[in-house]
LOLUM-958492 format. One record per residue: residue number from 1; residue in one letter; x, y, z of N, C-alpha, C in turn. Coordinates in steps of 0.2 Angstrom, whole numbers. Example, Ala and Ser with C-alpha at 12.3 -4.5 7.8 and 13.67 -1.06 7.14 Angstrom:
% residues 2
ATOM donu marro   nxx   nyy   nzz  caxx  cayy  cazz   cxx   cyy   czz
ATOM    1     a    66   -28    39    62   -22    39    66   -16    39
ATOM    2     s    64   -11    35    68    -5    36    64     0    39
***
This chain:
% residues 273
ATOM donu marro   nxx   nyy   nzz  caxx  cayy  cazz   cxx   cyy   czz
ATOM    1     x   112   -44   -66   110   -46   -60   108   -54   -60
ATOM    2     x   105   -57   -67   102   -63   -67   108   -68   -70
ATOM    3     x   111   -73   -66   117   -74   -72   110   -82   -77
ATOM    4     x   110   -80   -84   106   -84   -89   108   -90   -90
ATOM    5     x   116   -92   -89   115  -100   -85   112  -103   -83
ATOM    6     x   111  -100   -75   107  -103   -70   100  -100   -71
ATOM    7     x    99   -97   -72    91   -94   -72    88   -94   -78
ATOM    8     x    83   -95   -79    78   -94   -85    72   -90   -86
ATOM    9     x    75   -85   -88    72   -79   -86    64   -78   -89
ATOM   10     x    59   -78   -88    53   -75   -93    49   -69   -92
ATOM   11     x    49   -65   -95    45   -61   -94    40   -60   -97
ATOM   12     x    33   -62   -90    27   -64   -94    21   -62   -85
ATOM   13     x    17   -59   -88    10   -56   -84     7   -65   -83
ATOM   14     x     9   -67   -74     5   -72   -71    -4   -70   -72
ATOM   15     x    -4   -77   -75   -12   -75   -74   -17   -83   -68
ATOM   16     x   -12   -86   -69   -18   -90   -64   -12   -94   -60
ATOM   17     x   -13   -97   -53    -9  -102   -52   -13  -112   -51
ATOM   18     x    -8  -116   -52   -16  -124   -51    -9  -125   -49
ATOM   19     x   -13  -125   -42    -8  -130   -38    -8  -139   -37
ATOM   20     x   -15  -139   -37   -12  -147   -40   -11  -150   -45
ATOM   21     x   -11  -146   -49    -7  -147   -58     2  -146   -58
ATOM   22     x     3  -140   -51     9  -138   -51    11  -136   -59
ATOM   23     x     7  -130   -57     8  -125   -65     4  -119   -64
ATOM   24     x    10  -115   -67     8  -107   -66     5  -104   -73
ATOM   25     x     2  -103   -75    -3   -99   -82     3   -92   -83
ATOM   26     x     5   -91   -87     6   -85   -88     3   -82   -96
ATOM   27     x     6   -77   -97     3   -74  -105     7   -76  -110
ATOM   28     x    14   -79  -108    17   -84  -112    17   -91  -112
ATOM   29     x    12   -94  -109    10  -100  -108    12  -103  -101
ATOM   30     x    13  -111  -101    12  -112   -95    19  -116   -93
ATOM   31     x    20  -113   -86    26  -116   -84    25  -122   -76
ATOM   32     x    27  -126   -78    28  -132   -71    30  -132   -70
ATOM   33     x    31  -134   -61    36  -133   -55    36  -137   -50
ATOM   34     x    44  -136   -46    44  -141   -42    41  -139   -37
ATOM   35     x    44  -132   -33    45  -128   -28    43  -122   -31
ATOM   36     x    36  -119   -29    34  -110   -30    35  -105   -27
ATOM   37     x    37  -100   -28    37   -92   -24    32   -89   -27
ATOM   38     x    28   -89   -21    23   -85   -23    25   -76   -21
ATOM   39     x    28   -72   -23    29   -65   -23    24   -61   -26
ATOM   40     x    19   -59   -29    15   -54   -33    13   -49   -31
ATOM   41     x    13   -45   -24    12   -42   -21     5   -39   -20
ATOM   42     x     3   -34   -19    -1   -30   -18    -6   -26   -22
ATOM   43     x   -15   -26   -22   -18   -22   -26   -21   -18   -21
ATOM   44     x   -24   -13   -23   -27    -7   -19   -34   -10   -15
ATOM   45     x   -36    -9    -9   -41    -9    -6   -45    -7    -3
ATOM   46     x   -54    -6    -4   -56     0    -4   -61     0     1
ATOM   47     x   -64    -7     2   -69    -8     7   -74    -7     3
ATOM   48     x   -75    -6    -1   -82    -5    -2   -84     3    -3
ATOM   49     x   -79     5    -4   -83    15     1   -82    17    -7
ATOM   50     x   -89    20    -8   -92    22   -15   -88    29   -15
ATOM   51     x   -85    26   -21   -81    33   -25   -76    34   -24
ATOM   52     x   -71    27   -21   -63    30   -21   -61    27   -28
ATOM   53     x   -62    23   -31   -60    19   -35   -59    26   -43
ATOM   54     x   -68    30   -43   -68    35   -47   -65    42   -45
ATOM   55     x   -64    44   -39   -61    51   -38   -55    53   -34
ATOM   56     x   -53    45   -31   -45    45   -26   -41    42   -31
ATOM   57     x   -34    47   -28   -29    43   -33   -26    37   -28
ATOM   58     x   -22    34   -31   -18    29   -27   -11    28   -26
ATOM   59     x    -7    27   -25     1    25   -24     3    17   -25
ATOM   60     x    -1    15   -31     0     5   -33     6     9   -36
ATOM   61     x    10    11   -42    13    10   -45    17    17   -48
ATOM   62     x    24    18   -50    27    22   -54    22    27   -57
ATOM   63     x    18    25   -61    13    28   -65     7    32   -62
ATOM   64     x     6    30   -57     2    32   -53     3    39   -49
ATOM   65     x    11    37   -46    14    42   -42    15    48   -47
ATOM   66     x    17    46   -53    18    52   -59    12    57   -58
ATOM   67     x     6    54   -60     0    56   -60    -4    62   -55
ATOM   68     x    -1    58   -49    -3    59   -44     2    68   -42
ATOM   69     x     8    67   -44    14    73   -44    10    79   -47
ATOM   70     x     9    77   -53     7    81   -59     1    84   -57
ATOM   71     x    -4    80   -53   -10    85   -53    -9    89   -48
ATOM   72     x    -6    89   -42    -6    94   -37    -1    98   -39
ATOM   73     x     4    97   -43     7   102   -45     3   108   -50
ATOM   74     x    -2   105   -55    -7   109   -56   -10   113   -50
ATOM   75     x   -14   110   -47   -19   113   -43   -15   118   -39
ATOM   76     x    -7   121   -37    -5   125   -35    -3   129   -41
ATOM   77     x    -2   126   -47    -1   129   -53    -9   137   -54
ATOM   78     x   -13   132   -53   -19   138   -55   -24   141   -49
ATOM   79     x   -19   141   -44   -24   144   -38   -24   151   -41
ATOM   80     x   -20   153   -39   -19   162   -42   -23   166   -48
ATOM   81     x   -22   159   -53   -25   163   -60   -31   160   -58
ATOM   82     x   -36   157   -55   -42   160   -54   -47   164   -53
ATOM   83     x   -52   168   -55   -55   173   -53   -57   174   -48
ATOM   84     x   -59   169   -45   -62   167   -39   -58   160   -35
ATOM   85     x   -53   163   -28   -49   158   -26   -54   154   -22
ATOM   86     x   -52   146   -25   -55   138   -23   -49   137   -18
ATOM   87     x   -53   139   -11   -49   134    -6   -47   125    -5
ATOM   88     x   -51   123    -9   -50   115   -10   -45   113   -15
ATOM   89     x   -41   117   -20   -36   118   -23   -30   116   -19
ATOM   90     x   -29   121   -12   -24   117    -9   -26   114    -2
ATOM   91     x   -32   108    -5   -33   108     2   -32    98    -3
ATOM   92     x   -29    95     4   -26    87     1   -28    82     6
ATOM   93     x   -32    79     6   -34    72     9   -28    65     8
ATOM   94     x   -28    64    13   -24    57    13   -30    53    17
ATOM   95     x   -31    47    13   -34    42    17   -29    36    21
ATOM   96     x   -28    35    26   -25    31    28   -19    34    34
ATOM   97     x   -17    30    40   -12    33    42    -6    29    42
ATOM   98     x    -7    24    38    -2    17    40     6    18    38
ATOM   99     x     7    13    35    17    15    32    16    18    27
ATOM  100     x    11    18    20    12    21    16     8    29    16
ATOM  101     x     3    31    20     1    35    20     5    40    22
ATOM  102     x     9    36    31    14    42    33    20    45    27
ATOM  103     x    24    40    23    27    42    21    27    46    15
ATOM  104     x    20    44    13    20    52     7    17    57    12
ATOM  105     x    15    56    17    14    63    21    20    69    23
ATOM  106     x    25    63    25    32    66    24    35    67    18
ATOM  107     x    33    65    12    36    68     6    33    74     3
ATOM  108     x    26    74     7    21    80     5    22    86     8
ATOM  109     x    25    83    14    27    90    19    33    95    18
ATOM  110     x    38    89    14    43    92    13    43    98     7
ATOM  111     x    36    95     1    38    96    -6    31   102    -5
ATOM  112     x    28   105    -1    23   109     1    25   117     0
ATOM  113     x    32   118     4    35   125     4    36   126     0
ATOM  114     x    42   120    -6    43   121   -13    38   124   -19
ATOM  115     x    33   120   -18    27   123   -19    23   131   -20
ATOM  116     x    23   131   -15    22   138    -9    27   142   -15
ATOM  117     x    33   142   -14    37   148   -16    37   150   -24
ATOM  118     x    37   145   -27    36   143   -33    29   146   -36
ATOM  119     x    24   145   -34    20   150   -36    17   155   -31
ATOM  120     x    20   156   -28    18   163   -22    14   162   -20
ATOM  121     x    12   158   -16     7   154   -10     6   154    -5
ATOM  122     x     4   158     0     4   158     7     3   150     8
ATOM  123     x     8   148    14     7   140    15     2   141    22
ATOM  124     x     1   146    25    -4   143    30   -10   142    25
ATOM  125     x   -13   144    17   -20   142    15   -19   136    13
ATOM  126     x   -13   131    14   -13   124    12   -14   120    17
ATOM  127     x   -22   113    15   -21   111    20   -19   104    18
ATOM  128     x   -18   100    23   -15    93    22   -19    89    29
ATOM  129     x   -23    86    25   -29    80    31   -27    74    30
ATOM  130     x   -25    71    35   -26    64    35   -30    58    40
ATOM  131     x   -34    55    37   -40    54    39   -38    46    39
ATOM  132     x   -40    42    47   -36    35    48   -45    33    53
ATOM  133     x   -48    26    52   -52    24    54   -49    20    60
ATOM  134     x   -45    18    61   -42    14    66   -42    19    72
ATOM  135     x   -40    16    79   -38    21    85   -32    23    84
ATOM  136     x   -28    22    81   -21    26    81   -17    27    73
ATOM  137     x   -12    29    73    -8    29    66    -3    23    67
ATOM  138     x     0    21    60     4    15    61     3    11    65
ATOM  139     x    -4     8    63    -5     3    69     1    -3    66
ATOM  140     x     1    -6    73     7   -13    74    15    -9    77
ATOM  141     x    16    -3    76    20     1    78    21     0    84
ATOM  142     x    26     4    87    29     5    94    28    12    95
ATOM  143     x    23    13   101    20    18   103    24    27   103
ATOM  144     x    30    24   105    36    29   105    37    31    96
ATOM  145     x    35    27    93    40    28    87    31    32    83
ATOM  146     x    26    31    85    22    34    83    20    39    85
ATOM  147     x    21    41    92    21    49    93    27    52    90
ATOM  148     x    31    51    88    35    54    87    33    54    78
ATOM  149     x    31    53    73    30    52    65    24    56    67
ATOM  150     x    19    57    73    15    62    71    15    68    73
ATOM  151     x    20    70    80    22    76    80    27    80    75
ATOM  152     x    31    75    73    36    77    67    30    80    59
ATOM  153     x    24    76    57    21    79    54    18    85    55
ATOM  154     x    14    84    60    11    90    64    15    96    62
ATOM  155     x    22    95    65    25   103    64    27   102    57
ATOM  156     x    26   100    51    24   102    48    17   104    44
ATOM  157     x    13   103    47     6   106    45    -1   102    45
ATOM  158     x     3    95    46    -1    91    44    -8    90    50
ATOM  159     x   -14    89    47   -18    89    53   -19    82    53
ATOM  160     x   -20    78    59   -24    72    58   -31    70    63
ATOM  161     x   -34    65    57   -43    64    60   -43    56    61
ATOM  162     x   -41    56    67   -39    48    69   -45    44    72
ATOM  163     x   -46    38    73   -54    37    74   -59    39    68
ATOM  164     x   -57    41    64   -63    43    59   -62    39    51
ATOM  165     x   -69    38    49   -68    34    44   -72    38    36
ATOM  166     x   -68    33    32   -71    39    26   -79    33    23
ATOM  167     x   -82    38    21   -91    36    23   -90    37    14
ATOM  168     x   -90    38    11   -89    42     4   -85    47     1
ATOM  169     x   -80    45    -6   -78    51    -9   -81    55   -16
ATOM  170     x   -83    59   -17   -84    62   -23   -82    66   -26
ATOM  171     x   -84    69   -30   -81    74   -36   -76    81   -31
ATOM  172     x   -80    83   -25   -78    87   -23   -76    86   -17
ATOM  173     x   -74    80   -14   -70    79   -10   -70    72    -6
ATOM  174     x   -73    71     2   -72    68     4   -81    66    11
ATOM  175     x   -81    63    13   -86    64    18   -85    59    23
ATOM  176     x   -83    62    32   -81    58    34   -86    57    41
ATOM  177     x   -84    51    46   -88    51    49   -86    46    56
ATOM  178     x   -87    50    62   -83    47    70   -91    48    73
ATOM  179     x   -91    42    76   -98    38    81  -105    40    73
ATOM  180     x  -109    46    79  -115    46    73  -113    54    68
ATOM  181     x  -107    59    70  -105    64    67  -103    60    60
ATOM  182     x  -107    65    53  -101    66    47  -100    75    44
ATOM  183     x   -95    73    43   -93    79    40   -91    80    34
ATOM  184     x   -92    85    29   -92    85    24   -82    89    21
ATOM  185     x   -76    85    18   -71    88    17   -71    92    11
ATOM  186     x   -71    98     9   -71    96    -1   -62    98    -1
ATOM  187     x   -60    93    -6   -53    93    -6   -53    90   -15
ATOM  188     x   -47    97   -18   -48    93   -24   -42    89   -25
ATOM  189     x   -40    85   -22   -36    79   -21   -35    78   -13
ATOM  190     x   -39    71   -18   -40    64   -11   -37    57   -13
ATOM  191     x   -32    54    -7   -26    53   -10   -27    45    -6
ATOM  192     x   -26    40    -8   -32    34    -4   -25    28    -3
ATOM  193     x   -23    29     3   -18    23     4   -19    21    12
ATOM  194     x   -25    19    14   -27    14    18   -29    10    20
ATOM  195     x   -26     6    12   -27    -1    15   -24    -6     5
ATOM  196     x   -21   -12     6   -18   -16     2   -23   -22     3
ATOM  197     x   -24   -27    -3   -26   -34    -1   -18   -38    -5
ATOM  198     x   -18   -44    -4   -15   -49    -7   -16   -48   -15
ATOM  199     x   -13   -52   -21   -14   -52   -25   -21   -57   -26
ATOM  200     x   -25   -54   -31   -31   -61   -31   -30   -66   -35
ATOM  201     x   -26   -66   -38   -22   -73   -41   -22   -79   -33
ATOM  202     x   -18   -76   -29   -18   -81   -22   -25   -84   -20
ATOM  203     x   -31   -78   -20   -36   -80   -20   -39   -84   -22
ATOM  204     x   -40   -84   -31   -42   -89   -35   -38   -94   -37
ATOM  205     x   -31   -95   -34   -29  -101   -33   -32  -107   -27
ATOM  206     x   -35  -103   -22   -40  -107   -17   -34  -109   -11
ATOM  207     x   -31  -104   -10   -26  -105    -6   -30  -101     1
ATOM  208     x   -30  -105     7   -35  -100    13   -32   -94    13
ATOM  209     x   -35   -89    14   -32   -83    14   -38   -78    18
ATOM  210     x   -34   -72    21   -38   -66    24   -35   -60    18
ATOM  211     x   -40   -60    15   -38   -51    11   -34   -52     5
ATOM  212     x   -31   -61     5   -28   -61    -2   -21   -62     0
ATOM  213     x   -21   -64     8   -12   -63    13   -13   -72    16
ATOM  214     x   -10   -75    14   -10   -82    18    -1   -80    22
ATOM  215     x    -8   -85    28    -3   -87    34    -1   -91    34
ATOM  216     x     7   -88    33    11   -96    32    14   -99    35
ATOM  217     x    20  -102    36    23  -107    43    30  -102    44
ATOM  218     x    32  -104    50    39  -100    51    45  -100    43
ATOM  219     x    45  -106    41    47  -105    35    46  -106    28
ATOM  220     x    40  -102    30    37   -97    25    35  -101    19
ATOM  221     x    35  -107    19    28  -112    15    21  -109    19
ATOM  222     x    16  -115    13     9  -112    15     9  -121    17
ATOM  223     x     6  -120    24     3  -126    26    -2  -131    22
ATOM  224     x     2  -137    22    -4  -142    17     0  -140     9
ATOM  225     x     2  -136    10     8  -135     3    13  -135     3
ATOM  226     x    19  -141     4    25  -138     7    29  -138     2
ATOM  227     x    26  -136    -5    30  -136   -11    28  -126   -13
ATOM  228     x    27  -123    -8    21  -117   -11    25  -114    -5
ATOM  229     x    31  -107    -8    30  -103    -2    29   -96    -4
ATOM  230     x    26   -92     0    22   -85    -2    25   -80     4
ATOM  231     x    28   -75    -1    32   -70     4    29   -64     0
ATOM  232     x    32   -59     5    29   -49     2    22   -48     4
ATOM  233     x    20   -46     3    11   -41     1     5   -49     3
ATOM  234     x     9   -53     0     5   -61     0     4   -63     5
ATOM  235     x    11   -61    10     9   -67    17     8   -64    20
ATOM  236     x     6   -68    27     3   -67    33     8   -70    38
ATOM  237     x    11   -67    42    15   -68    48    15   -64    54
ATOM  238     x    13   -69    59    11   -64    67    18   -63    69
ATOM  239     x    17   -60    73    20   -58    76    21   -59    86
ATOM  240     x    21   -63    87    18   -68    95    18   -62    99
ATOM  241     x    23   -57    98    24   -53   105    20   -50   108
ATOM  242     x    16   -48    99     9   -44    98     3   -46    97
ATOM  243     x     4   -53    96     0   -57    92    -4   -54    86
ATOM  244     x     0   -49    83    -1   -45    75     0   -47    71
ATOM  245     x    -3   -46    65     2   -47    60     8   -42    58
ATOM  246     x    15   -44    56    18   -40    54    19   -35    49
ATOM  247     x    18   -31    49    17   -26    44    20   -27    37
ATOM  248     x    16   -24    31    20   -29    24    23   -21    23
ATOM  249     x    33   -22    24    35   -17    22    42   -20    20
ATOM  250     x    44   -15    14    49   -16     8    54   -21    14
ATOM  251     x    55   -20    20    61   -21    23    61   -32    25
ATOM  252     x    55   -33    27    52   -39    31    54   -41    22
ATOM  253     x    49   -39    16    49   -45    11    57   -47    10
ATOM  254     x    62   -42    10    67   -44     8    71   -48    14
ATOM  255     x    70   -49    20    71   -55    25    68   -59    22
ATOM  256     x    60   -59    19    57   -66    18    62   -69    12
ATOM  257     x    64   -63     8    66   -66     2    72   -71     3
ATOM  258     x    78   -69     8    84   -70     9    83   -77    14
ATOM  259     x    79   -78    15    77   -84    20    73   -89    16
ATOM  260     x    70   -87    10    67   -91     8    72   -95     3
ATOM  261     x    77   -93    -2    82   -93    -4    90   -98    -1
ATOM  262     x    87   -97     7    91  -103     8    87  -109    12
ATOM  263     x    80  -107    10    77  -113    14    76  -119     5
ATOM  264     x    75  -116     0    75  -116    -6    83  -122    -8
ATOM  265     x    87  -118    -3    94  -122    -8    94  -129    -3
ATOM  266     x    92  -127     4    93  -133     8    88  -138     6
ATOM  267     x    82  -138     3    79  -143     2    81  -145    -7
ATOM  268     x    83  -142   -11    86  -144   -16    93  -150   -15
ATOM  269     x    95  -146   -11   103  -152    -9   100  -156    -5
ATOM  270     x    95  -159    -2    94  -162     2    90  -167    -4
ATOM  271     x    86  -165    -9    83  -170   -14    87  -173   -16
ATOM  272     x    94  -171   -20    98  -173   -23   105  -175   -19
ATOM  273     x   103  -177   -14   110  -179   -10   110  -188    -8
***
């Protein structure tokens, strides 16, 4: 995929960027440049809410998701052979209702029966909660395309606690809370995908930023740095119709990518012409 003429490939863990040194830190040492892409995407973001970081899994990485597989595969694993059946066994918290949350909810929904059959499990004692602080699911969506992802979850089983925010998670579940109401979930997996920041590399480059996402210009430089363009999980771009920002989804960073690549060739031909 990389042809080694043209490209010189390094692979090496970014650890700092100095932009007016125009030089990137890596764990291989330091590289300097003319033109940066800033690409590093996403870390998990918790808010501050005590106890996701010790008792929620996450969906940051491959390794993660493994993990994450594996323990709810147990927990239907040992419902039966306990002496005493634990309803919080198959009972599963999702925090978040956004792209990532819905979409493992539809991975969850589907991989539930399988579940079910495989260790002889009534699927009505399974529950699946999803728990969203905002007024709606997939915010930044199209209304039409939102009732329809919750009704299609719905009929699969899925309940959802929309308006409502997670206040604390602990050892034995979850505790959630709408106006002065909380209520207490126990769930032995609480699954936490409601929310991303930017990388904090972006941050402690001193780049302005909300949540670690700089907003950039239409083409996709950072203002005041027109040698620095930041696309993926890292930027920030509205959206005027909505005056939103655009949602960070696999699909948008590879338009940023494909635009940036030729906003990229046009100012190199243009130096050297």
């Amino acid at each position: 995929m990389i042809n080694s003429s043209r490209v010189n490939f390094v692979q090496a863990t970014v650890e700092s960027i100095d932009k007016e040194a125009k030089k990137v830190v890596t764990s291989e040492g330091e590289l300097s440049y003319d033109y940066l892409v800033v690409a590093l995407g996403a870390v998990p973001e918790t808010f501050g809410i005590a106890g996701l970081k010790e008792y929620a899994f996450s969906i940051s990485n491959i390794n993660s998701a493994r993990q994450l597989r594996e323990h709810i595969e147990l927990q239907f694993a040992t419902y039966n052979t306990d002496a005493e059946k634990r309803p919080e066994r198959l009972t599963i918290v999702v925090g978040g209702a956004g792209f990532t949350g819905i979409e493992f909810l539809g991975e969850l929904g589907n991989r539930v029966p399988e579940l079910c059959k495989e260790y002889d499990i009534d699927q009505k004692d399974v529950r699946i909660i999803c728990v969203e602080a905002a007024p709606t699911a997939l915010p930044g969506f199209d209304p039409e395309l939102i009732d329809y992802a919750m009704n299609y979850l719905q009929g699969k089983g899925v309940e959802f606690k929309i308006g409502t925010a997670i206040k604390e998670c602990t050892p034995e579940g979850i505790i959630v809370g709408k106006d002065d109401d909380t209520e207490e979930i126990k769930a032995a997996t609480v699954v936490w995908a409601a929310g991303v920041r930017g990388n904090p590399i972006v941050e402690e480059a001193g780049f302005e930023n909300m949540r670690g996402r700089v907003k950039v210009s239409p083409d996709l430089r950072v203002p005041e740095n027109d040698d620095v363009f930041i696309i993926g999980d890292c930027s920030l771009i509205i959206n005027e119709e909505i005056n939103r920002p655009y949602p960070p989804t696999a699909q948008i960073a590879m338009q940023q990518g494909e635009t940036v690549a030729k906003n990229l060739a046009a100012l190199v031909k243009r130096r050297f012409s």
